[in-house]
N, C-alpha and C positions, 0 to 999 in steps of 0.2 A: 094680966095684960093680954087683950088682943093678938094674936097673929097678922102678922101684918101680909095684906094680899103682895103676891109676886110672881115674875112671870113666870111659868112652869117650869124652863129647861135649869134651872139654877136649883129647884128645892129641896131634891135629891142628896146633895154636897154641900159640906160646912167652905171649901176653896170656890166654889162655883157663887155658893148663895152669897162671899164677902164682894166678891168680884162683882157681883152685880148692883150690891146695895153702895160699894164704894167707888167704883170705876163706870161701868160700862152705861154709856151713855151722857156721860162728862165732856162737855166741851174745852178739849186738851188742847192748849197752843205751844205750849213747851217742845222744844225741836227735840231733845234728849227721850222723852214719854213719846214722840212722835217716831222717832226710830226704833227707838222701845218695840212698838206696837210692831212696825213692820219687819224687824227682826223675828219677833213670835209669830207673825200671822205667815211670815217666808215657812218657819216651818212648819205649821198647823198644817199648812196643804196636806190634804189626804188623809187625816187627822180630827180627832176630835179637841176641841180647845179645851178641855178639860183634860187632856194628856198634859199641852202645854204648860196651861195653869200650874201643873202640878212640878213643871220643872224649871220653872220661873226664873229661882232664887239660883238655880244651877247654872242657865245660861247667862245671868247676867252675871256670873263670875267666868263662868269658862269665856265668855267675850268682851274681856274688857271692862265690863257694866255697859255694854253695850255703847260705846263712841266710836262714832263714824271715824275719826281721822285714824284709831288704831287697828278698824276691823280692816280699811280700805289697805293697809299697811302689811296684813297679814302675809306670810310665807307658805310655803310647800311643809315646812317643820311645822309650821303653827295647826295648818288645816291638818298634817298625819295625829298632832296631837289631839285635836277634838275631834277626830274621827277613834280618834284609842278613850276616849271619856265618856264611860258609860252611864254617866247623869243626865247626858243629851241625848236627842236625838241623834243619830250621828246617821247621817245622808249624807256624804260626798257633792250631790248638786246641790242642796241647799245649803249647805257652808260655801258652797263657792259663789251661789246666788246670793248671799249675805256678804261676800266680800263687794259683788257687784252693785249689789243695792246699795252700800257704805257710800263707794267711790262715785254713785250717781245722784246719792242724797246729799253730798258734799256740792258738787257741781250746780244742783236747784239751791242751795245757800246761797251758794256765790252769785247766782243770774237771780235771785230775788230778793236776795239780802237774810230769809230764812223759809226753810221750808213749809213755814204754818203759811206762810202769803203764800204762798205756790198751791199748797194743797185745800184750802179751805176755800180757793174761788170754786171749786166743781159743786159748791153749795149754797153761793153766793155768800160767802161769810157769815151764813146764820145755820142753826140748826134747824132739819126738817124735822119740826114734828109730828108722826104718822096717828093714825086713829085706830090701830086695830083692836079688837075685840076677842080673837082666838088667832090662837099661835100659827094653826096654817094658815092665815091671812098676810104672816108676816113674809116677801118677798124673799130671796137670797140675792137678787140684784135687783137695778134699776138704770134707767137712763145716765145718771148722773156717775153710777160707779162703771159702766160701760164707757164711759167719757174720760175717767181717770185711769181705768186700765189701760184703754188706748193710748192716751198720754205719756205714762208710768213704763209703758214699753216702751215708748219708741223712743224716752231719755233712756234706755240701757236698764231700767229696772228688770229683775225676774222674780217669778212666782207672785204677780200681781194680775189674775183674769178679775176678771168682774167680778166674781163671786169671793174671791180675796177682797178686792175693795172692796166693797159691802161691808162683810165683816171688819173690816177695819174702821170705815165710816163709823158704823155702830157702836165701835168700842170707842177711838175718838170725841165719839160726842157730836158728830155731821150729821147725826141722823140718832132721833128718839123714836125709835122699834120698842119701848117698853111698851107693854099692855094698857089700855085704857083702864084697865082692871086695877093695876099695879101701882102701889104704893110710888115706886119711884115716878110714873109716868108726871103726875101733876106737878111733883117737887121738881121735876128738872125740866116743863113748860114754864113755870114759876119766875126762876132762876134765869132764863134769857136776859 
């Protein structure tokens, strides 16, 4: 059997290349996979997402599994404890930006009934499909994630610049940055 084409940054890694063929670039509406994301992408900052990737299964137990109503809950005891948990990253701002992020992503449920209405208008509720050709073609921001980080601040979010939202959009599924090259590119134009 063929090899099937993909986009370079994944081919490297058996955690990278599942994560691409199964997730990234999936049209997620789920509020749960959407905190998901912004929990891992809080702390990728500064980071490669392949550190993340790799500690996945650890944060979504040291947090809960990641729900907003118990991370926004969290203590002085809870944060010394995942700061003593050497599965995680453990950053003091970004555990406390994760607590802020919880209790802001709660707040857009409540004023929009769920976070996927709220965050899927910066795309006009459709995925952009992009054209690129080689991989530095691919942006790390754009208009539209510039528009959601501005936003994503000024409701109390942290560790959300444009270039976090970017990669978030893209793992989301707001935006197909796969390769025109790439096997997944056509399957998930397809799929609209």
């Amino acid at each position: 059997m063929a090899e099937l084409n993909r986009c370079p940054w994944c081919v490297t890694d058996p955690i990278l290349m599942h994560y691409h063929d199964t997730e990234w670039g999936i049209p997620e509406h789920r509020d749960d996979k959407l905190f998901e994301f912004i929990l891992l992408d809080t702390f990728q900052a500064g980071l490669s997402w392949k550190t993340v990737l790799k500690k996945r299964a650890n944060f979504k137990a040291a947090f809960d599994q990641c729900i907003p109503a118990k991370i926004a809950g969290y203590s002085e005891v809870k944060i010394n404890e995942l700061l003593q948990n050497e599965n995680i990253i453990r950053n003091r701002q970004k555990i406390n930006a994760s607590i802020s992020n919880a209790k802001a992503f709660i707040q857009v449920q409540q004023e929009f009934g769920s976070f996927d209405t709220f965050i899927w208008q910066f795309t006009d509720y459709q995925t952009i499909h992009q054209k690129w050709a080689i991989p530095e073609a691919v942006p790390v921001r754009s208009a539209e994630s510039d528009a959601m980080s501005k936003e994503l601040i000024r409701r109390g979010f942290k560790f959300v610049g444009s270039t976090i939202c970017y990669a978030f959009m893209q793992s989301i599924g707001m935006i197909n940055d796969h390769l025109i090259t790439c096997h997944r590119y056509k399957e998930l134009k397809k799929s609209k």
